[in-house]
N, C-alpha and C positions, 0 to 999 in steps of 0.2 A: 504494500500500500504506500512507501515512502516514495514510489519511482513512481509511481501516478499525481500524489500530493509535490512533487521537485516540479512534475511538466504542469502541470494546470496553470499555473501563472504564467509560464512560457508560451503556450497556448492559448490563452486569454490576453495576453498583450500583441503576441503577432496576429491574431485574428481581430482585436480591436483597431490595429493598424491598418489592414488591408481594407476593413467594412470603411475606416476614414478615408482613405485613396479613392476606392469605387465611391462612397458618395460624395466625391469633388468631382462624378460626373455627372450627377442630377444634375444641377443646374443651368448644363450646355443647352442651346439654342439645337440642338442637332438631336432629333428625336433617338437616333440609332444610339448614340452616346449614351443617352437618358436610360434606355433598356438596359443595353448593357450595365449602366452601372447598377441599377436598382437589383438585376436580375444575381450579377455579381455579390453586390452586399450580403442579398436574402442568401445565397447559396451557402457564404462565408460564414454567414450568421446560423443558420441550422445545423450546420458540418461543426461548429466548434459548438454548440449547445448541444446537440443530439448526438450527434456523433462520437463524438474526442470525451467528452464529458460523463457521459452517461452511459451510453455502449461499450466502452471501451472500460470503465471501470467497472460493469455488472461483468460483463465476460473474462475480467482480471481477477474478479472474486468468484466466478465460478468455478475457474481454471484452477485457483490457487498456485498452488505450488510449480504447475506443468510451465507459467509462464515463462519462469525462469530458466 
């Protein structure tokens, strides 16, 4: 459990970074931009909430010991 609690902040910082990047392209005049970024954000946004967060630590405590 110490190697999931070391990355989570690791993970929550690069993933709060990338959602701020992608939304410095809402606000472009150019609709293709505006998808992409929102589409990007949202992606970035459930992949480190759902994903990295939650799945990966249920399936690390099922494993137990195998992960290692």
């Amino acid at each position: 459990m110490s190697g999931l609690a070391g990355t989570a902040r690791v993970i929550t910082a690069a993933a709060a970074v990338m959602i701020a990047v992608f939304a410095a392209f809402i606000p472009s005049e150019l609709i293709f931009l505006k998808v992409i970024g929102i589409g990007m954000a949202a992606a970035i946004f459930i992949d480190a909430t759902t994903v990295r967060m939650l799945l990966v630590a249920a399936v690390m405590h099922v494993l137990g010991t195998a992960n290692w």
